[in-house]
C-alpha positions in Angstrom: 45.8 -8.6 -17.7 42.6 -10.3 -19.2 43.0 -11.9 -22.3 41.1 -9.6 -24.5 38.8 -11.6 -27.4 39.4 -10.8 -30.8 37.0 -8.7 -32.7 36.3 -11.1 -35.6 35.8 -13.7 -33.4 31.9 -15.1 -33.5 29.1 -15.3 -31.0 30.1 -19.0 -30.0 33.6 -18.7 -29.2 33.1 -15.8 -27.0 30.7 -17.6 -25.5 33.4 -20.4 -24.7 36.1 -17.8 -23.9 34.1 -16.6 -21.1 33.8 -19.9 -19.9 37.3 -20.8 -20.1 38.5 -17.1 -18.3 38.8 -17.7 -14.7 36.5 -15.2 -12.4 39.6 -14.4 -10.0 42.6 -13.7 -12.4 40.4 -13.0 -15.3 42.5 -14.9 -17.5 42.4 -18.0 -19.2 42.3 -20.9 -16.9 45.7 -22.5 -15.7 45.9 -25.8 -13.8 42.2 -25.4 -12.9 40.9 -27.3 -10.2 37.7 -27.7 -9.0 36.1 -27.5 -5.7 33.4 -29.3 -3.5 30.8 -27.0 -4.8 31.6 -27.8 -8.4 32.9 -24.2 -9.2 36.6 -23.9 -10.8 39.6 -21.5 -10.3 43.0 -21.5 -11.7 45.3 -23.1 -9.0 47.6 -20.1 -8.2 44.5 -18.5 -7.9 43.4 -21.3 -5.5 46.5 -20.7 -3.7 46.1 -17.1 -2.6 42.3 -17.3 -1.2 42.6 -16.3 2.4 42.0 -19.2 4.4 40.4 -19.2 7.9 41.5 -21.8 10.7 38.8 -23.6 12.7 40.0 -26.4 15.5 43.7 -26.6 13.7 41.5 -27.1 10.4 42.1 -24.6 7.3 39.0 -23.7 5.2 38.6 -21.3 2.3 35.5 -20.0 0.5 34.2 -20.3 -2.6 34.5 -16.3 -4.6 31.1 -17.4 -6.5 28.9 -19.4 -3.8 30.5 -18.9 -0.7 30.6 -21.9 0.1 33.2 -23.1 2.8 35.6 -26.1 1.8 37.9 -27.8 4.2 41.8 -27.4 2.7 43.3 -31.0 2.1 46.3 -31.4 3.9 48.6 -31.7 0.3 47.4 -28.2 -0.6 44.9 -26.9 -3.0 46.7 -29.1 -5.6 44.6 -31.9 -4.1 41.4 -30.6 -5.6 40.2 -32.5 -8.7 41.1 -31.4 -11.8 39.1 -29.4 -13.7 39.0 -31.6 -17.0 35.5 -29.8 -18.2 37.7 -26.5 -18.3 40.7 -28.4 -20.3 38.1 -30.5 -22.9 37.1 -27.1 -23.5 40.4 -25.4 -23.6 41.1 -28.1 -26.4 37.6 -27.7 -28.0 38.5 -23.9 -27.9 41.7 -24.0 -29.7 40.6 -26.3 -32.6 37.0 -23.8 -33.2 39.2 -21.2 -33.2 42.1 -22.7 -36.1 38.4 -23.9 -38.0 37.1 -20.2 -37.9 38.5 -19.8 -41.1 38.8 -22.9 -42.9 40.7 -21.7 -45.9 43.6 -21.1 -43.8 43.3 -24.7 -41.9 46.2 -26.8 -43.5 46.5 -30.3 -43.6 48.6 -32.2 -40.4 50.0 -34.6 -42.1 51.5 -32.9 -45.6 51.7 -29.6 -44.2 50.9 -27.7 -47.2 47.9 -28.5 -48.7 44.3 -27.2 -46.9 42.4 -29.3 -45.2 38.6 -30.9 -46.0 38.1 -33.3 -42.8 38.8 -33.9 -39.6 39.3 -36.8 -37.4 38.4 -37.5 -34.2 40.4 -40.5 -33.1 43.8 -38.9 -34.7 42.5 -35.3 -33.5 44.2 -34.3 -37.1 42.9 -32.1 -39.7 43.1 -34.0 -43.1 43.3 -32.8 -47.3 41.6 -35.1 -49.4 44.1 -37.0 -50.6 45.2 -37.7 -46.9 41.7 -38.5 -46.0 41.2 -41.0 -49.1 44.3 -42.6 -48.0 43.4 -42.4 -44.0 40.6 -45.0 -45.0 42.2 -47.0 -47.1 44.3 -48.2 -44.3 43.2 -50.8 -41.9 44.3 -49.7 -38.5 42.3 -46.6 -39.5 39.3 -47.4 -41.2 37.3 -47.4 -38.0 38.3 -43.7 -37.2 35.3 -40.9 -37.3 35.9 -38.2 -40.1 34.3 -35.5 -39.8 33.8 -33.0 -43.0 35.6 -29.2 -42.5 32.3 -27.7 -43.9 29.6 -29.9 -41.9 32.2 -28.2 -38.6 32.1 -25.0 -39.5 28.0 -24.9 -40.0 27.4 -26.4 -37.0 26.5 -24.2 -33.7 28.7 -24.4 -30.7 27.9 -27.1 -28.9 27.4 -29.2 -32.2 30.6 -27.8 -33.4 32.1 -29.0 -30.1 31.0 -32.5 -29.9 32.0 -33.0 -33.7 35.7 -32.2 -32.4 36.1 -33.4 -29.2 38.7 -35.9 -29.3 37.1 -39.9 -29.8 40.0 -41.6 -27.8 40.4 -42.1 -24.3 42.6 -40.6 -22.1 46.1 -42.0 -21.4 45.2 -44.6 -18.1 46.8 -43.1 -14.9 49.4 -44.5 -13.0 49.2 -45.7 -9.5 51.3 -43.6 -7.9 52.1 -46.3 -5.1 52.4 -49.4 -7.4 52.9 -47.5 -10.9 50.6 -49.5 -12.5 47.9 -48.6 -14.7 44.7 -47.9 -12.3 42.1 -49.9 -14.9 39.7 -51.0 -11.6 37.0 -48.5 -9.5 36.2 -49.6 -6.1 33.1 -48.9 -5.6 33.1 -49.0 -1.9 35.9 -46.2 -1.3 34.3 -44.2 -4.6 37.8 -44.3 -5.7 40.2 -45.6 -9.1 42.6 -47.7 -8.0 45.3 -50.3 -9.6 45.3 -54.0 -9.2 47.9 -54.1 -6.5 45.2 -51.8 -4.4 42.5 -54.0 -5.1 44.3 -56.8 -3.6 46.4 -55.2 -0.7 44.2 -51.9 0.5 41.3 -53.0 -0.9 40.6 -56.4 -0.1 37.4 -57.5 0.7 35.9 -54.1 -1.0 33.7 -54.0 -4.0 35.2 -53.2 -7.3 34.2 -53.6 -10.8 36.8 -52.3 -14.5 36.2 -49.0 -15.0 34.5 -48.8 -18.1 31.8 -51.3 -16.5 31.4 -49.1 -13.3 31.1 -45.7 -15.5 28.1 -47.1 -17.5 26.6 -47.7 -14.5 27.5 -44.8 -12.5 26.5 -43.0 -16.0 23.4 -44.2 -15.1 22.9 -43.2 -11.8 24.4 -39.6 -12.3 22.0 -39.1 -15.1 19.2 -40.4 -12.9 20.6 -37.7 -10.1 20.3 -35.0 -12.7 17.0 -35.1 -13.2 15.6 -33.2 -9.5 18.2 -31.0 -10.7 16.8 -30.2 -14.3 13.3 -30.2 -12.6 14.6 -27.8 -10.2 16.1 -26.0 -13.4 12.6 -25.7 -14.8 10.8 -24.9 -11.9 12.9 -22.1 -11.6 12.2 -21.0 -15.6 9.0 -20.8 -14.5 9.2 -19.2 -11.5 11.4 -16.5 -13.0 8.8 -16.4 -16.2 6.3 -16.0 -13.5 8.0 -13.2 -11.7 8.8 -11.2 -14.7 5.2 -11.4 -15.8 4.4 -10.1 -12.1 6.6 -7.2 -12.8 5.4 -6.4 -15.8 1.6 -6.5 -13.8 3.0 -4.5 -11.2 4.9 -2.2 -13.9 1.4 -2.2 -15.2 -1.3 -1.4 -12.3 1.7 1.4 -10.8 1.2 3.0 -14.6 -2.7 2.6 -14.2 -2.6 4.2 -10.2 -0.7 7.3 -11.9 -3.2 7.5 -14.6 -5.8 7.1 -11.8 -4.1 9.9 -10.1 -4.1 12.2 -13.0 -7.9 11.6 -13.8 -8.4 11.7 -10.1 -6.8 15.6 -9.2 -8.0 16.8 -12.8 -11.3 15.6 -11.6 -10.4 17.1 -8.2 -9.2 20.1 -10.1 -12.1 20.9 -11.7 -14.6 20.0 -9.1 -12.4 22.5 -6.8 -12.3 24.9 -9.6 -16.0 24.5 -10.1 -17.2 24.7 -6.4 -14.6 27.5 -5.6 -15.9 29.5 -8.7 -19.6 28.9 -7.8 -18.8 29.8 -4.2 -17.4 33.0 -5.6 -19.9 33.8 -7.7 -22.6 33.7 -5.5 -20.7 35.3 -2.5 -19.9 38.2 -5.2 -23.3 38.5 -6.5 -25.1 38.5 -3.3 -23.0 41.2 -2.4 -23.3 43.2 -5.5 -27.2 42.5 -5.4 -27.9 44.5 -2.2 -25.7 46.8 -3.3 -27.6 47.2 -6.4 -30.4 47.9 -4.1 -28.6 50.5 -2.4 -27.6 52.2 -5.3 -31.4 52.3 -6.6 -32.6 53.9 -3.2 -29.6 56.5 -3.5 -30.4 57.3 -7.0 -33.5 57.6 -6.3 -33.4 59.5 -3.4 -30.7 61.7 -4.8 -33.5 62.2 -8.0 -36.0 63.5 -5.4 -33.8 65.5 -3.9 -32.7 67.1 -6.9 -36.3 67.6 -7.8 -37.2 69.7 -4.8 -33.9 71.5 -4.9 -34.7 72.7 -8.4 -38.1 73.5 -8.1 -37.2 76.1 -5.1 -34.3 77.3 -6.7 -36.7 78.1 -9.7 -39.3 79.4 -7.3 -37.2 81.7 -5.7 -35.0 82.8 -9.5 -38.4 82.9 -12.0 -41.5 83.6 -9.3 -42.8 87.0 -8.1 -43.1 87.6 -4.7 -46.6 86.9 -4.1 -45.8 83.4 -6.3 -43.3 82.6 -3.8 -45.1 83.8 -0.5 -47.9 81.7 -1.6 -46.0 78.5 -2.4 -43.4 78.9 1.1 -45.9 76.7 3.1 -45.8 73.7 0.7 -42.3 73.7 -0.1 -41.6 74.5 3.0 -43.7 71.0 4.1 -41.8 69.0 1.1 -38.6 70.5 1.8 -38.9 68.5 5.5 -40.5 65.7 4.5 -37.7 64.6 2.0 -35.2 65.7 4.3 -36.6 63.7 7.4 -37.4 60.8 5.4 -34.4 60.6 3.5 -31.6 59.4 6.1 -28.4 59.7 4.3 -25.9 57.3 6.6 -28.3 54.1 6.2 -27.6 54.7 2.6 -23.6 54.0 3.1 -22.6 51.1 1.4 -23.7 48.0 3.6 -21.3 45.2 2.0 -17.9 44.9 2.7 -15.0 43.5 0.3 -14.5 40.8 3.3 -14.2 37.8 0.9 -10.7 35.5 0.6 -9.8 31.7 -0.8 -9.3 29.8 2.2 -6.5 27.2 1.2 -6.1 24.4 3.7 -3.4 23.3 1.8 -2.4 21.6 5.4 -5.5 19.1 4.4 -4.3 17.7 1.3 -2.1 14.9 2.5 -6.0 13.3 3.5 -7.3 13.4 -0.3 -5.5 10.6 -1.0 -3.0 7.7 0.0 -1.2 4.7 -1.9 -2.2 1.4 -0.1 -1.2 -2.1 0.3 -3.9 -4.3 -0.4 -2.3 -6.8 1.9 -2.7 -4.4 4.7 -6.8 -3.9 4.2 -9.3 -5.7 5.0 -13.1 -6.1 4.8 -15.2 -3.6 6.6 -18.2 -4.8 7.7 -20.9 -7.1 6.0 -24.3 -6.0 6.6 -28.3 -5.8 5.3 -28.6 -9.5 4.9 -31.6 -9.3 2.5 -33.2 -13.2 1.4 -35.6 -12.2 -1.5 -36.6 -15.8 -2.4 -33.6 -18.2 -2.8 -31.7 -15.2 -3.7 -29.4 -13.2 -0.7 -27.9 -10.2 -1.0 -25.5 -7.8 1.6 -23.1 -5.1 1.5 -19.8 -5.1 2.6 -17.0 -2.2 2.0 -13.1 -2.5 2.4 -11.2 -0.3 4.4 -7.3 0.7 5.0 -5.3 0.8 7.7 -6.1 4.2 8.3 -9.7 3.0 8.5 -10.3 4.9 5.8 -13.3 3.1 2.9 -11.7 1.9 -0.2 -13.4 2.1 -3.9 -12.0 -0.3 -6.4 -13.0 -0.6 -10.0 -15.9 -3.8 -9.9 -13.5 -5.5 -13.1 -11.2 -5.6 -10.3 -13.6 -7.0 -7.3 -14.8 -10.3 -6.7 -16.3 -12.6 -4.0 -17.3 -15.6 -3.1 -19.5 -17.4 -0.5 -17.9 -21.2 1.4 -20.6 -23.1 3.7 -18.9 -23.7 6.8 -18.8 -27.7 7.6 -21.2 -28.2 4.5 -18.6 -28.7 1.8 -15.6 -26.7 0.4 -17.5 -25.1 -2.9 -17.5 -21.9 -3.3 -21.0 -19.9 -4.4 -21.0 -18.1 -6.9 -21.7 -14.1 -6.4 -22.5 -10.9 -8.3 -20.9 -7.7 -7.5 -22.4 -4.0 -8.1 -21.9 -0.9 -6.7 -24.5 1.0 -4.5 -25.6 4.9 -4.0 -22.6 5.2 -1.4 -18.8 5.1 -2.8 -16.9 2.5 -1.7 -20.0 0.2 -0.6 -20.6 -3.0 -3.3 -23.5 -4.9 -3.0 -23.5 -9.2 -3.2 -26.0 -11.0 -4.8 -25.6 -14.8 -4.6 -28.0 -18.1 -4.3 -26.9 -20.3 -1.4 -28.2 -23.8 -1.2 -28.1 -23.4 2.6 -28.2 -21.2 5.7 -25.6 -21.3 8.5 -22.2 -19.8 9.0 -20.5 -18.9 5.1 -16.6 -17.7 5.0 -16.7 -14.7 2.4 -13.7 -15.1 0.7 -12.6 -11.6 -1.6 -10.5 -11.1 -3.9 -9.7 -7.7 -5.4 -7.0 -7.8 -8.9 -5.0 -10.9 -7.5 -4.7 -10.3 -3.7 -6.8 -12.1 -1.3 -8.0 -9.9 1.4 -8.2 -11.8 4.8 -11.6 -14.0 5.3 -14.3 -12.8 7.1 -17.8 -14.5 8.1 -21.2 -14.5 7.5 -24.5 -15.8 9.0 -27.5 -16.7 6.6 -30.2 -16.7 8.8 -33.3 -19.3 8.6 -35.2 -19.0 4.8 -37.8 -20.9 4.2 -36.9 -21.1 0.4 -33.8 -22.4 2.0 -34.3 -24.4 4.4 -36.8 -27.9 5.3 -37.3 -26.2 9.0 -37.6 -29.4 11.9 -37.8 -29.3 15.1 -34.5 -29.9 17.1 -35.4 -30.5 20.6 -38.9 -31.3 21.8 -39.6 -29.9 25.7 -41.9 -31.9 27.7 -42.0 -30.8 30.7 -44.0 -27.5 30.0 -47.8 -27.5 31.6 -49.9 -25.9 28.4 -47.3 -23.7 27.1 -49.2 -20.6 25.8 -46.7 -17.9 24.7 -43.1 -17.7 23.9 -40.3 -14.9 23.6 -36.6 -15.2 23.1 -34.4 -12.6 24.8 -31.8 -11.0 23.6 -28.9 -13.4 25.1 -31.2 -16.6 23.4 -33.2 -17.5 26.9 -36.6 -18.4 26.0 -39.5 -17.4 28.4 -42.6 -19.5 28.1 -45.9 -18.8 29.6 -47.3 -21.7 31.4 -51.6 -22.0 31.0 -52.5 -24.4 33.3 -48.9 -24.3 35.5 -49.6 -20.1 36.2 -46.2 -19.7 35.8 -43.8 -17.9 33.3 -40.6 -20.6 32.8 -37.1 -19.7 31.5 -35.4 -21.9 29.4 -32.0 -21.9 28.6 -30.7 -21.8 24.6 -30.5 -25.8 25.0 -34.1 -25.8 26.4 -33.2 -26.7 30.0 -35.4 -25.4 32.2 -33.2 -22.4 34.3 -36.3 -21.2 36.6 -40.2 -20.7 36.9 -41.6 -17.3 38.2 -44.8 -16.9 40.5 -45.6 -18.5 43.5 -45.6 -21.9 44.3 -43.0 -24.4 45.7 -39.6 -24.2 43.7 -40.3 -20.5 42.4 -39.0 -17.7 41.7 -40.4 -14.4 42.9 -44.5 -12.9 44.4 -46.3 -12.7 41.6 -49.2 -14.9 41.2 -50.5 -15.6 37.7 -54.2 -16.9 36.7 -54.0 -18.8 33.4 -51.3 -16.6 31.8 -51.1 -16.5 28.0 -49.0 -13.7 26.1 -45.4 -12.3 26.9 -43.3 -9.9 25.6 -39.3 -8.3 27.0 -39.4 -4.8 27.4 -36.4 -2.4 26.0 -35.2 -2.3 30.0 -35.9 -6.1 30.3 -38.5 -6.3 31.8 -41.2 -9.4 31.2 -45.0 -8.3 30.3 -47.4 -11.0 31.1 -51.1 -11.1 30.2 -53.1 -13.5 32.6 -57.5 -13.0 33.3 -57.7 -9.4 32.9 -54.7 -7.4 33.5 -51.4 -7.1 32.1 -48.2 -7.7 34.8 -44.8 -6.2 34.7 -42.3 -8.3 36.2 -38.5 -8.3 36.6 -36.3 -11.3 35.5 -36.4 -12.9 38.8 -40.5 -12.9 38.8 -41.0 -9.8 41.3 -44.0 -7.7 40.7 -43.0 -4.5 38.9 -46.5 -3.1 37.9 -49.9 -4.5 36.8 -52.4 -2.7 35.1 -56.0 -4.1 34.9 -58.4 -5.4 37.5 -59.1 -8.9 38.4 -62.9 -8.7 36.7 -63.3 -8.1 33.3 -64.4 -4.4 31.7 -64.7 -2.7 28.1 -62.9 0.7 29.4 -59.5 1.9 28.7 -56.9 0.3 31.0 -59.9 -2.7 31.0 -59.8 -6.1 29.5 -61.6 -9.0 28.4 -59.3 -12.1 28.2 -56.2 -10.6 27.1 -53.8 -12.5 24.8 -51.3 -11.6 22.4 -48.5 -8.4 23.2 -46.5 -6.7 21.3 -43.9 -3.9 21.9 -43.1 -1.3 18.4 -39.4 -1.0 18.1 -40.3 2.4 16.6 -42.2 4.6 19.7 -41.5 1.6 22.5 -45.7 1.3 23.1 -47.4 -1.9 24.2 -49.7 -3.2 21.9 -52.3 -5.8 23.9 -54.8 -8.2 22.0 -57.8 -7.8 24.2 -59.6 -10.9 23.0 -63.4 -10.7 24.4 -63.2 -6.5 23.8 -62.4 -7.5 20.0 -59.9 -4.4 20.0 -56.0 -3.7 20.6 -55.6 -1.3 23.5 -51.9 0.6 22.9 -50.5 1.8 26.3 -47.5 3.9 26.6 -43.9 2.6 27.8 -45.3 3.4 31.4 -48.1 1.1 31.3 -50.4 4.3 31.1 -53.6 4.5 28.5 -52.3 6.1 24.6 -55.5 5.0 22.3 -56.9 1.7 21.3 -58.7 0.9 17.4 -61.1 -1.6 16.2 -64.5 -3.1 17.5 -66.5 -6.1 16.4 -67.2 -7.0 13.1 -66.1 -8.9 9.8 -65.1 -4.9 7.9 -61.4 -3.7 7.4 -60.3 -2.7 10.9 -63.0 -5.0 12.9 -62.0 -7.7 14.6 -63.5 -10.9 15.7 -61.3 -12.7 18.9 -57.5 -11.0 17.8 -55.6 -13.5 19.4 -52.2 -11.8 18.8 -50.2 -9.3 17.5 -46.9 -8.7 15.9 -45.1 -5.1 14.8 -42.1 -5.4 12.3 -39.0 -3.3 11.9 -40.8 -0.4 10.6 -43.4 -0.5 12.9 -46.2 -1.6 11.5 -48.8 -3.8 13.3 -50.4 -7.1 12.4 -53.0 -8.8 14.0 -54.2 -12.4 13.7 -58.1 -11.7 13.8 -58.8 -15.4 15.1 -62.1 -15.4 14.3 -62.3 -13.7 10.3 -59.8 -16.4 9.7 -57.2 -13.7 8.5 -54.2 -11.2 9.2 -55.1 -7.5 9.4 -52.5 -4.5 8.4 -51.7 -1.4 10.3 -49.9 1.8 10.1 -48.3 3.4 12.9 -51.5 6.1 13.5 -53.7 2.7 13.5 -55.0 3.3 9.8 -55.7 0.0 7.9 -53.4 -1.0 5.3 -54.4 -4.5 4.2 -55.4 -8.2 4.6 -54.4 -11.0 3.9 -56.0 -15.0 4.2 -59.4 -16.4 4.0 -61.1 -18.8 6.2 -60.0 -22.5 4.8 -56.9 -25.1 4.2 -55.1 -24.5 1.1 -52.3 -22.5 0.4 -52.5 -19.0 1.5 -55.5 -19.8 3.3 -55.8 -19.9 7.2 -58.4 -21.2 9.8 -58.4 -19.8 13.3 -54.8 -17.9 13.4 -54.0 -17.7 17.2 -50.3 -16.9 16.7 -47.6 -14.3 14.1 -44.3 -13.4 14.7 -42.4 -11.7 12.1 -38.5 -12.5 11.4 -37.3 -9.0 11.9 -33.9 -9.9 11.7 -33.3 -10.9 8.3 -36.1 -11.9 6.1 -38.8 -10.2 7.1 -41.2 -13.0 6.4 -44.7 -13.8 8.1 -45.4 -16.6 10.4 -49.0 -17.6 11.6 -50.0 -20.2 13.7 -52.9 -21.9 13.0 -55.8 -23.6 15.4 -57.6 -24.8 13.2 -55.1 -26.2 10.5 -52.6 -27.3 12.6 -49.9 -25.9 11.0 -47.7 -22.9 10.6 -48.1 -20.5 7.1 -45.5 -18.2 6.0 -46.3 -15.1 4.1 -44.0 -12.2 2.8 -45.1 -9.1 4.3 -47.2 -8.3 1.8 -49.4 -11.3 2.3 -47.8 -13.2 -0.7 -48.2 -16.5 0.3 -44.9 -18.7 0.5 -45.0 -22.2 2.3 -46.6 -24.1 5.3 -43.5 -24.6 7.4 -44.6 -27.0 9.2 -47.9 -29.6 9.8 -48.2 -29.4 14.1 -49.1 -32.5 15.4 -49.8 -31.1 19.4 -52.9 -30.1 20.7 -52.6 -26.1 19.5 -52.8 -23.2 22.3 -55.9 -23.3 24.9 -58.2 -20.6 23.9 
């Protein structure tokens, strides 16, 4: 039976109860011994563990760890003592006479109660025996300790002020009986001098007190990974409980958010239900309303007639009623003819019911695992300036859209091979639930990992592309290509192959996205295709892929491999539709898919359909809004509207869609924002939207926002510019 701890007995010595009550027999411990993995247990109790034989080897395990130890051939009573458990059975017995110290009497006169303690006798002492205990010289050196200063002390103080100040009786060699005062230190063992000499010659061995300082030493020294390990784990378990209490925490604020969100549902349904209601019932009622007034009314005129020929025929004369037959006679079939009783049956039916699709609810909501969602999509990459915004959304497994609250959201931006620091973003919410918009200011454009975070879980990276800014970026060329005869106009196709019109070659050349030459079109040794081309100049890729190619007076449609598709034009010039004048620039409107051509000498922009056939053409010579003088070339943004580098006003015109002017931009000089001779624009439809003109005349390239805002001259050309 377990030794059950008395009820007066304090905090401390049940502490040190349970430590000296063995986890098997639940009793104080008896012979304990202890085992490899440093855990104790009574030796009876040692001796009835099942044991498990392995290779004519006995093992048992460990109750508390489980851990398997090999069974000495002597028996369990080979194991180590357990002399921990007895200093502290000792200890034990002593805190427990000290409890109450009135009724602690002295050890040496038996009778009267004790002040003091010593440690070295392991007696309790009276005064007088205390006064004489130092008086004495064997025992002057002994530690008293006062009865009071014991029984104020804490456990562990308590226990070091009684634990006993001698040694321990020195063992016996139990093959020489002689003391064992020596430690080997190479067989880790304490041995007698007789060993020393006859087992253990040759080995290391030092007296025992001088190997336990050491060894002291060194097991202190081992205990230190171990009290690191201690604390580590403190922490970790600090760290854990203050996880549950976050997770404690967010699973209270999801069930508040689940309240709010069905009362919210709630009354939303409630309202929408009741406004359904109400205006099903009201419509109803409102033509019945209608009906009713028609019936009353009819039933009024019906009365009306009834009762004036009841009347007649009760109050007239004969004559009177002769006279009057014909008219109400005549009234009496006209009300009845017009009056058609049947359409006046109620038209509405009570055919109105609460649908419940009840079945549907389980798709109102869901709990999710934040580890298992992941970012959406990241799109709109909008540069305004240095600063670049997108929107991205989260979804969950289920592919459903996630909304967080934004205290709970954040992101950040990583250049990819450009450094490890993060940029720094803002985080708002847009028109559309679940979609958060990112503002940041990169230093750079390029490949950025988007790292986000939302409470403490990291969601799994995802990457974006900053694309080209001129606030960004010092723009340089990469690769210069030299073996291009008068290159004249560019396009890069969808797949990143750049087609270049050659001038003075008459070809069209494909380049690959390192700028190797792949193949020319036209003919000629080494080419591609049957068409021939006369000084061609602009180039545009058809939605079908297709390549447009303006050369003398016509505009060619070729496939890919430089085959003639169509051509539209004649060889001489002309000023009527489907005619041209030195054709440069083409452009195709993402919007309606129509051609837009520069027709240089006709100062005008002829728009053909997606077949090559005539739609309308605008402008004429002249230095007004909508004139033109030499447009060189044209470019449509995202949104379809056109602009047009009038070469010769030294500016950039603005259309709509329907051709109406919208505004200009530049004036004839070299400053900022000004522009001499613009023979070439292309908008960056992609991403920023942003205006860039070629110049003649400058040599250089100007960037404007589409607005005509001027922003920088990208770069100072130092070629010979395009062969008007």
């Amino acid at each position: 039976m377990a030794t059950a701890p008395s009820s007066s007995s304090s905090p401390g010595l049940l502490k040190l109860e349970e430590q000296l009550t063995c986890p098997v027999c639940l009793e104080h411990y008896t012979d304990p011994k202890t085992l490899p993995c440093l855990h104790s247990f009574c030796e009876h109790c040692l001796e009835g563990f099942p044991l498990e034989e392995r290779n004519e080897t006995y093992y048992l395990s460990c109750p508390t760890c489980r851990h398997c130890t090999e069974l000495p051939e002597e028996g369990v009573g080979a194991f180590p003592v357990a002399f921990i458990l007895n200093n502290l059975k000792e200890i034990y017995s002593l805190m427990k006479k000290v409890a109450d110290p009135e009724q602690v009497t002295c050890d040496n006169c038996t009778t009267a109660n004790a002040t003091g303690y010593c440690k070295d006798c392991s007696k309790f002492m009276c005064p007088e025996c205390i006064s004489t205990h130092k008086k004495w010289t064997d025992f002057s050196n002994h530690q008293l300790t006062s009865l009071n200063e014991v029984t104020a002390s804490d456990v562990s103080s308590t226990s070091q002020l009684l634990a006993p100040a001698k040694q321990e009786a020195t063992p016996t060699c139990s093959t020489h009986n002689k003391k064992m005062k020596l430690y080997c230190e190479t067989c880790d063992s304490v041995v007698c001098h007789d060993c020393a000499i006859l087992i253990h010659k040759g080995h290391t061995y030092n007296l025992i007190d001088n190997s336990f300082t050491k060894h002291k030493e060194a097991l202190e020294k081992s205990l230190n990974p171990i009290k690191e390990k201690i604390e580590g784990l403190k922490k970790v378990l600090s760290a854990l409980a203050e996880k549950e209490g976050e997770i404690r925490e967010r699973g209270e604020g999801v069930l508040e958010e689940i309240h709010e969100m069905v009362e919210e549902m709630m009354n939303d349904l409630k309202k929408k239900l009741t406004e359904q209601a109400k205006r099903v019932t009201d419509d109803k009622l409102n033509v019945l309303s209608e009906q009713m007034k028609s019936a009353e009314k009819s039933l009024r005129l019906l009365e009306d007639v009834e009762n004036y020929v009841e009347q007649s025929l009760k109050t007239g004369s004969s004559q009177q009623v002769l006279r009057s037959k014909k008219q109400m006679m005549e009234r009496m079939s006209e009300v009845t003819v017009g009056i058609n009783v049947e359409e006046l049956h109620p038209k509405e039916k009570v055919d109105f019911v609460l649908s419940k699709n009840i079945k549907f609810l389980h798709q109102i909501g869901d709990i999710v695992l934040l580890q298992q969602c992941r970012v959406k999509k990241i799109d709109c990459i909008t540069p305004a300036g240095k600063v670049v915004s997108f929107s991205l959304s989260m979804e969950a497994p289920d592919s459903s859209v996630l909304c967080f609250p934004l205290s709970s959201l954040r992101c950040s931006l990583v250049p990819v091979g450009k450094g490890d620091q993060p940029i720094h973003t803002t985080v708002t919410t847009t028109s559309n639930p679940g979609v958060y918009r990112i503002k940041c200011n990169p230093s750079t454009s390029g490949t950025h990992t988007v790292k986000v975070q939302v409470y403490d879980v990291h969601l799994e990276d995802t990457s974006l592309v900053i694309p080209i800014n001129p606030y960004l970026d010092n723009i340089t060329p990469v690769r210069t290509i030299t073996e291009l005869n008068y290159p004249s106009g560019v396009v890069v196709t969808d797949d990143n192959h750049v087609i270049v019109t050659e001038y003075h070659g008459n070809c069209v050349t494909i380049l690959d996205r390192e700028g190797k030459k792949m193949k020319s079109l036209g003919l000629g040794e080494g080419r591609s295709g049957n068409v021939k081309f006369f000084s061609p100049r602009g180039v545009a890729i058809t939605p079908d892929k297709f390549i447009l190619v303006s050369d003398n007076h016509r505009i060619q449609k070729i496939s890919m491999d430089g085959y003639l598709i169509a051509s539209v034009g004649k060889k001489c010039k002309g000023n009527r539709p489907l005619q041209f004048n030195t054709p440069h620039g083409i452009a195709i409107s993402p919007i309606t898919g129509q051609v837009y051509i520069a027709d240089w000498f006709n100062h005008r922009i002829q728009v053909l359909n997606p077949d090559l056939t005539f739609s309308h053409s605008f402008g004429s010579e002249g230095k007004a809004n909508g004139q033109f003088q030499l447009p060189h070339d044209i470019a449509i943004d995202s949104q379809g509207l056109v602009y047009v580098a009038d070469y010769g006003n030294h500016r950039i015109q603005k259309f709509s869609q329907d051709r109406n002017f919208l505004s200009q931009f530049g004036t004839k000089g070299s400053g900022p924002g000004q522009l001499n001779s613009p023979n070439g624009i292309t908008i960056d439809t992609a991403a920023t939207g942003l205006v860039y003109v070629s110049e003649w005349g400058n040599h250089r390239i100007s960037v404007f926002t589409s607005d005509g805002a001027f922003v920088i001259i990208l770069i100072i050309l130092t070629i010979l510019m395009n062969y008007l």
